[in-house]
C-alpha positions in Angstrom: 1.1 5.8 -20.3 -0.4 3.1 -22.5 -3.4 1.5 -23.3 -6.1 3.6 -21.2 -7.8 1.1 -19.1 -10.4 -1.3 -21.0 -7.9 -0.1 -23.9 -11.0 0.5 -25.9 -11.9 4.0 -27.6 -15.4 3.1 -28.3 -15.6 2.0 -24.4 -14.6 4.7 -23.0 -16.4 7.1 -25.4 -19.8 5.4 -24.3 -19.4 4.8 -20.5 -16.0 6.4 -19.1 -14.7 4.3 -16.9 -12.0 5.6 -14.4 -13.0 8.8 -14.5 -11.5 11.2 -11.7 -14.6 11.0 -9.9 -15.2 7.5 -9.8 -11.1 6.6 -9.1 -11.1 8.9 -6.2 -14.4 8.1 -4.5 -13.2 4.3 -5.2 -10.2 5.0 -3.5 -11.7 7.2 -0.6 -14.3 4.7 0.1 -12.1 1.5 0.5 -9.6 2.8 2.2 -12.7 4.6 4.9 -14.3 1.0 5.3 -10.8 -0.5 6.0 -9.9 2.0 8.3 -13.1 1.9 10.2 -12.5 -1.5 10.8 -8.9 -1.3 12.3 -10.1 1.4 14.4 -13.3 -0.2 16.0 -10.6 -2.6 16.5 -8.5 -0.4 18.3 -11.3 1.6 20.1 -12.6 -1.7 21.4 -9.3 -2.8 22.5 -8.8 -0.1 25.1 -12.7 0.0 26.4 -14.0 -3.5 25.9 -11.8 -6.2 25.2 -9.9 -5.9 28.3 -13.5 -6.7 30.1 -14.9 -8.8 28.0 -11.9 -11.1 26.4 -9.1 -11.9 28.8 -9.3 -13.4 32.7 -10.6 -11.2 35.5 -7.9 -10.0 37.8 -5.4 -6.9 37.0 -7.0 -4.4 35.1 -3.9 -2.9 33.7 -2.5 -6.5 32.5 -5.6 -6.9 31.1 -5.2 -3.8 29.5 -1.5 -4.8 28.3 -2.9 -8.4 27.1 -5.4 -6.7 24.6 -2.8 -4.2 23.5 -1.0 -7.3 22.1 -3.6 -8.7 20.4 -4.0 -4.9 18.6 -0.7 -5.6 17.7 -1.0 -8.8 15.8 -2.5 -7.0 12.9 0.6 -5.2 12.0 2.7 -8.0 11.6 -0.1 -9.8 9.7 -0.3 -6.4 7.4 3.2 -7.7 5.4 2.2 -10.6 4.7 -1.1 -9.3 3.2 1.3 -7.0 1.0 3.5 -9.8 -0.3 0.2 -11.9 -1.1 -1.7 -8.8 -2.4 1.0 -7.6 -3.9 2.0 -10.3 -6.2 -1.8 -10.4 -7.3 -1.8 -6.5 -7.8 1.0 -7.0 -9.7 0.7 -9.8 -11.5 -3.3 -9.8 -12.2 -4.3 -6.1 -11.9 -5.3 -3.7 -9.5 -9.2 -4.0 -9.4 -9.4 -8.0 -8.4 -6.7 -7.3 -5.8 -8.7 -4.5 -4.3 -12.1 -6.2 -4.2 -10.2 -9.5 -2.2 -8.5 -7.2 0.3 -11.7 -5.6 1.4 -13.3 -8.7 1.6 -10.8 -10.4 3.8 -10.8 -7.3 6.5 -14.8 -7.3 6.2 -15.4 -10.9 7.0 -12.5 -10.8 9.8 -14.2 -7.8 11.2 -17.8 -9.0 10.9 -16.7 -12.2 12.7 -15.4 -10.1 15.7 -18.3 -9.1 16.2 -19.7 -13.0 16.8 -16.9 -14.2 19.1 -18.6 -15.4 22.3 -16.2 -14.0 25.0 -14.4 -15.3 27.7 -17.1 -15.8 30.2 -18.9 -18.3 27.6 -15.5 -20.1 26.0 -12.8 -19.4 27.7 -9.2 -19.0 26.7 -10.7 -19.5 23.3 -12.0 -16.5 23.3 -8.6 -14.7 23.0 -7.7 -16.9 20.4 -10.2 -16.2 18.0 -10.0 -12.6 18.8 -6.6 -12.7 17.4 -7.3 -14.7 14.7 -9.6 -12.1 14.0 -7.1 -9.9 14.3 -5.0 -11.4 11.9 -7.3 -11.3 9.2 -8.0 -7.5 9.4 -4.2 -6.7 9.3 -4.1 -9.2 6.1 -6.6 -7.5 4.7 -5.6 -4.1 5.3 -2.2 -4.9 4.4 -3.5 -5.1 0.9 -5.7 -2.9 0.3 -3.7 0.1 1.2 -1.5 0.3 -1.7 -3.5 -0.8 -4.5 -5.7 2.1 -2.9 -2.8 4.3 -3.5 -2.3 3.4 -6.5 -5.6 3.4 -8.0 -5.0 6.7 -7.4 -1.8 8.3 -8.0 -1.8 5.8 -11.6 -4.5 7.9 -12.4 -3.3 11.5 -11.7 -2.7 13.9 -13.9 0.4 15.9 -14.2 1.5 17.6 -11.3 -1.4 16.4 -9.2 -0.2 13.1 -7.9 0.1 14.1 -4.3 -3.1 15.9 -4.7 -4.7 12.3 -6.1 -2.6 10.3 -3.2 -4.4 12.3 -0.6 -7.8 10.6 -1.2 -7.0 7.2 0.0 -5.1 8.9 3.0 -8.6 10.5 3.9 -10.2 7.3 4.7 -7.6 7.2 7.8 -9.3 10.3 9.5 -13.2 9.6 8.2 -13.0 5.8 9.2 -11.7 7.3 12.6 -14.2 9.4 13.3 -16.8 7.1 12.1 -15.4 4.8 14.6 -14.8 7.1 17.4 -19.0 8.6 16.7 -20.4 5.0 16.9 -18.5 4.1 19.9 -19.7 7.5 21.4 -23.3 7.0 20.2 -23.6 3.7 21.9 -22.7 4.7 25.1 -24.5 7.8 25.9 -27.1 5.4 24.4 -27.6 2.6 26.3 -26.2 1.7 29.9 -23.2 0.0 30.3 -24.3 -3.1 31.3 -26.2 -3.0 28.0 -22.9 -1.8 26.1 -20.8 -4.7 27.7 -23.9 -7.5 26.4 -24.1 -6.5 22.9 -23.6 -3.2 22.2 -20.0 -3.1 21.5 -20.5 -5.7 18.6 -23.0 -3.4 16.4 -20.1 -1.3 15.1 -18.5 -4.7 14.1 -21.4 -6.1 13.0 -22.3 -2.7 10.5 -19.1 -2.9 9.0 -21.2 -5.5 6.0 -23.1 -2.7 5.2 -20.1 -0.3 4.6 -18.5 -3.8 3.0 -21.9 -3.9 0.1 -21.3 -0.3 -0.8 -17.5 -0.8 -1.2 -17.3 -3.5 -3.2 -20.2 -1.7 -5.6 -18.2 0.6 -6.0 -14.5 -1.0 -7.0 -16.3 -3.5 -8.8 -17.3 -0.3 -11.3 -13.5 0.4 -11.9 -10.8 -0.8 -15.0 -7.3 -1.1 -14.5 -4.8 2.0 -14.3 -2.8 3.1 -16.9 0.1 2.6 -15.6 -0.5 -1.2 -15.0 -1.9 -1.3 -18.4 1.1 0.0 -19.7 3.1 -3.2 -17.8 0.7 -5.4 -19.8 1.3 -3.9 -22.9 5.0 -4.2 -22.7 4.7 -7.7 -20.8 7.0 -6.3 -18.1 5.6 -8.1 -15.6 7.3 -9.9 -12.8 7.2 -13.2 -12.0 7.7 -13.2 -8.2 7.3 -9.1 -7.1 8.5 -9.8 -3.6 11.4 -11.1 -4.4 12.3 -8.2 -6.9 11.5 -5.7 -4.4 13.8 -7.3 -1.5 16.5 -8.6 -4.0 16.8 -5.0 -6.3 14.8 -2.8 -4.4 16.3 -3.3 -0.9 18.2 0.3 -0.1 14.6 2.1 -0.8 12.5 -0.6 1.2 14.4 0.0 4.4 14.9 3.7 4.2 11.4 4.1 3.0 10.1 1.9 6.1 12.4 4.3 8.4 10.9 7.3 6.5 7.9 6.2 7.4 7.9 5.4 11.2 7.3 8.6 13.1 3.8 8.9 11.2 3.1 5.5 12.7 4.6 6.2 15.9 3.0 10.0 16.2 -0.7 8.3 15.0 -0.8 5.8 17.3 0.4 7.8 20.3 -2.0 10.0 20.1 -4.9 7.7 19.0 -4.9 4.0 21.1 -2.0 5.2 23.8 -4.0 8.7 24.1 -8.1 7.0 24.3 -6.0 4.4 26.9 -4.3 7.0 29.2 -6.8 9.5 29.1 -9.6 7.5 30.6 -7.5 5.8 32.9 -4.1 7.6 34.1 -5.9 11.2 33.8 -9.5 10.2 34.7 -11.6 11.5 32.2 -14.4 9.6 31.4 -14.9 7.2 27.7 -17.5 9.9 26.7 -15.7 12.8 27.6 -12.7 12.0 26.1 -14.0 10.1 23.0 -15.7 14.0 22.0 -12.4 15.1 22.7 -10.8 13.0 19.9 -13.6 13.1 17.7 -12.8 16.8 18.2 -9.4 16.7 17.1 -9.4 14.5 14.4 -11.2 17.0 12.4 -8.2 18.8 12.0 -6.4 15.4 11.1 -8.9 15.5 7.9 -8.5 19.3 7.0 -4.7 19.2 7.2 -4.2 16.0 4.7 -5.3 18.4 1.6 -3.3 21.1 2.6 -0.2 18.7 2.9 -0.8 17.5 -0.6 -1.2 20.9 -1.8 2.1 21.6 -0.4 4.1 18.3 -1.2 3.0 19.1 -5.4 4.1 22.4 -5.0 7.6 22.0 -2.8 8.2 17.8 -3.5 7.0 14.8 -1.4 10.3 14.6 0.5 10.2 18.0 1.4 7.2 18.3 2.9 8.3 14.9 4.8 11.3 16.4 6.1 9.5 19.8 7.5 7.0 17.8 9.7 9.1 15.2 10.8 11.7 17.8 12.5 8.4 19.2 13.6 7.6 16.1 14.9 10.3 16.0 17.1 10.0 19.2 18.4 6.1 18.2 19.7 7.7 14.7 21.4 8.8 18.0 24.2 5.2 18.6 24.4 4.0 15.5 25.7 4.3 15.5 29.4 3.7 19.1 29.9 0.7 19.5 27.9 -0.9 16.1 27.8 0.0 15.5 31.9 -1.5 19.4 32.7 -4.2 18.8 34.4 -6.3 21.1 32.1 -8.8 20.5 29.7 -8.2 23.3 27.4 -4.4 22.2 27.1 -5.0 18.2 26.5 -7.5 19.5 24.0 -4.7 22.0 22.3 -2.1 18.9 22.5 -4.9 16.7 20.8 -5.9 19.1 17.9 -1.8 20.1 17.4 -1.0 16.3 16.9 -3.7 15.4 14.6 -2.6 18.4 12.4 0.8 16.9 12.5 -0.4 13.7 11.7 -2.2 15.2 8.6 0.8 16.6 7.2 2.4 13.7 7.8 -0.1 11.3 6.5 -1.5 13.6 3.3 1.9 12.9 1.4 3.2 9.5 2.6 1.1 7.3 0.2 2.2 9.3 -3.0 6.0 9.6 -1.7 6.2 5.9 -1.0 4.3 4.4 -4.6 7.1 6.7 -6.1 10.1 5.1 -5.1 9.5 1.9 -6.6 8.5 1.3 -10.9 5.4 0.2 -11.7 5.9 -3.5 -12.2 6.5 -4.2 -8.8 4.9 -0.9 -7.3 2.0 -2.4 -5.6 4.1 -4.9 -3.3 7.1 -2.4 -2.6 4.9 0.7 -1.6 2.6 -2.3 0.5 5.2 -3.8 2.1 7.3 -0.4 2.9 4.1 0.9 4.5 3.4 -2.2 6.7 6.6 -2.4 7.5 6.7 0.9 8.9 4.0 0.0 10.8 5.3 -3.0 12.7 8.3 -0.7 13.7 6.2 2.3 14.5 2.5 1.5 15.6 2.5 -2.3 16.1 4.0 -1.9 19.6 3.7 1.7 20.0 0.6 1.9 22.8 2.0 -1.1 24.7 5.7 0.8 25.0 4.0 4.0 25.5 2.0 2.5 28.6 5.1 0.6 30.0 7.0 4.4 29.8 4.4 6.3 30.8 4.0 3.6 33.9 7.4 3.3 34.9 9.2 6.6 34.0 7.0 9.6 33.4 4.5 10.5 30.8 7.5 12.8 29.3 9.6 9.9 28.6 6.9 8.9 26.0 7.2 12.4 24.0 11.4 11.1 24.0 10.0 8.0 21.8 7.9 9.6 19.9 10.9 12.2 19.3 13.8 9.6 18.8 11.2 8.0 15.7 10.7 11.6 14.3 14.9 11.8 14.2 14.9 8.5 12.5 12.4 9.2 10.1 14.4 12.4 9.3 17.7 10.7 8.5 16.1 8.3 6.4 14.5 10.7 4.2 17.7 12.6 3.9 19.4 9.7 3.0 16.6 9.0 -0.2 16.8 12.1 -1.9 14.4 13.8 -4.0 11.8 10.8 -5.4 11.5 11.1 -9.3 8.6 14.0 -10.5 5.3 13.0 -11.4 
């Protein structure tokens, strides 16, 4: 494996430095910051921005115009893994990490600034997506290089079990999101809520910013990547070696990828939007109800890993995918019902889904590509991936659900789960850890 990190015995024999503890909470902790700032993001989207950012008039367009600027992040999120990644690559892991989290914490922090239409205008929009744009930069890089700090640190055996830490930020920064959101309105009155309220949890997100960076600034450079520097095997211009050598497993790992975008998404933005419009429960109700379900998001990821080290990444992958599909039939009849306890068995079955899903995905996708240019293939897969499955997934979910029947948005979410299927029959088995 190399040099360990800080490649000196005496080092490591006085302070350890990457020790499992220490890479794991690293990893856990970024990845919950980042993910609690997408997800304020995309709670806001549905209950505020639609209010506060765009002109009076249609709610529903409104609704549609701030789905959009949701969107923007995940085009932005490539291009923050072909900058990241080269830098990952090229300089290391640690200095890479410690940039990304600052670009989505200053882009989030920001958001929480804007003066909104009422005061500026069109401008207001604009800077939102701005905004926007920065977040999905950020989290564009900060995802792998979480991933990898990681799995480059595993263990024998253990990699999806290591790979699973990062993917628990996803469900904590969630439900962090989703409790703030909740505490603030059965907190103050709306009016209150709609002044200044809404930007607290943007505003908070510096705080959670401090500890993170604390904390990756305490880290050394993986063995793997230490390895590359030992044998000078790094590349000059990662991107291009991933799409020029790499580009069979970039595309069918993107595909592989899309019904956990698709399925997460759904069930998240599209699910919060429809649920406290379409079916008229109210933003606290139904907030509970997610906050609810996305415990068993969180329980199922370390289950998933368990499984995906015993039985293979791509394995696992290819059970809950078919699975997947299989739930798209659910959709309309259990999410249209009528009845609480139904909506709240669709909510809790698709989180679990999502966990399976989600628990391996990190580990399965840093393994398809060799370390020198690992950082920007498993980034740029990943985002990719989520411009085909989540970047547009509540806007066409709305427009289905609108114009054809909330079933026909189970067929979408179904049709992704058969493409994500096929592509990871088509990969076969990744390499063991």
């Amino acid at each position: 494996m190399g040099t360990p990190p800080g490649g000196h015995g005496e080092q490591r024999g006085r302070h350890p430095r990457n020790r499992p503890a220490t890479v794991l909470f690293a990893s856990l902790i970024g990845t919950t910051i980042e993910f609690f700032d997408f997800y304020i993001y995309a709670t806001a989207a549905v209950l505020v921005f639609p209010k506060l950012f765009f002109p009076a008039g249609d709610p529903a367009a409104a609704t549609l115009q701030s789905l959009v600027t949701f969107a923007i992040a995940f085009f932005a999120r490539p291009v923050g893994s072909a900058v990241f990644g080269h830098f990952g690559d090229r300089v290391g892991r640690k200095a890479t990490l410690v940039a990304a989290l600052l670009t989505m914490g200053v882009s989030t922090v920001l958001i929480g600034l804007l003066p909104t239409y009422a005061g500026i205008g069109m401008a207001a929009p604009l800077l939102l997506a701005l905004c926007r744009f920065g977040q999905g930069l950020g989290l564009g890089g900060e995802w792998g290089g979480a991933v990898l700090l990681a799995t480059e640190n595993a263990p024998p055996g253990k990699r999806a079990w290591y790979g699973m830490f990062p993917q628990l930020g996803a469900p904590i920064g969630f439900f962090l999101s989703g409790a703030i959101f909740l505490v603030l309105s059965q907190a103050m009155s709306d009016a209150d809520f709609f002044r200044y309220g809404w930007r607290i949890p943007f505003l908070s997100s510096a705080l959670l910013v401090a500890v993170g960076l604390y904390v990756r600034l305490k880290i050394t450079e993986t063995p793997d990547f230490q390895a590359v520097l030992d044998r000078n095997e790094r590349v000059r211009l990662p991107v291009m070696e991933v799409l020029g050598r790499h580009t069979r497993v970039l595309v069918l790992g993107t595909l592989a990828a899309l019904a956990t975008f698709v399925i997460f998404y759904l069930m998240t933005v599209f699910a919060l939007s429809w649920g406290t419009s379409a079916l008229g429960y109210t933003r606290q109700q139904f907030l509970l109800l997610q906050l609810f379900a996305i415990v068993f998001f969180g329980l199922t990821i370390p289950v998933a890993a368990l499984l995906a080290d015993r039985h293979g990444r791509r394995r696992a992958m290819i059970a809950v995918s078919a699975a997947i599909a299989v739930f798209g039939l659910l959709f309309g009849p259990m999410f249209g019902s009528g009845s609480l306890a139904l909506v709240a068995g669709f909510m809790v079955l698709g989180q679990c889904l999502i966990g399976m899903t989600y628990g391996p995905l990190g580990t399965l996708l840093g393994e398809l590509f060799p370390p020198e240019v690992r950082y920007t293939g498993a980034s740029l897969t990943f985002n990719l991936a989520g411009i085909l499955g989540a970047s547009l997934a509540p806007y066409i979910a709305t427009w289905l659900a609108t114009h054809h029947g909330l079933h026909t948005v189970g067929w979408y979410l179904g049709a992704s789960a058969l493409v994500s299927l096929g592509a990871l029959l088509a990969l076969g088995a990744p390499k063991k850890a």
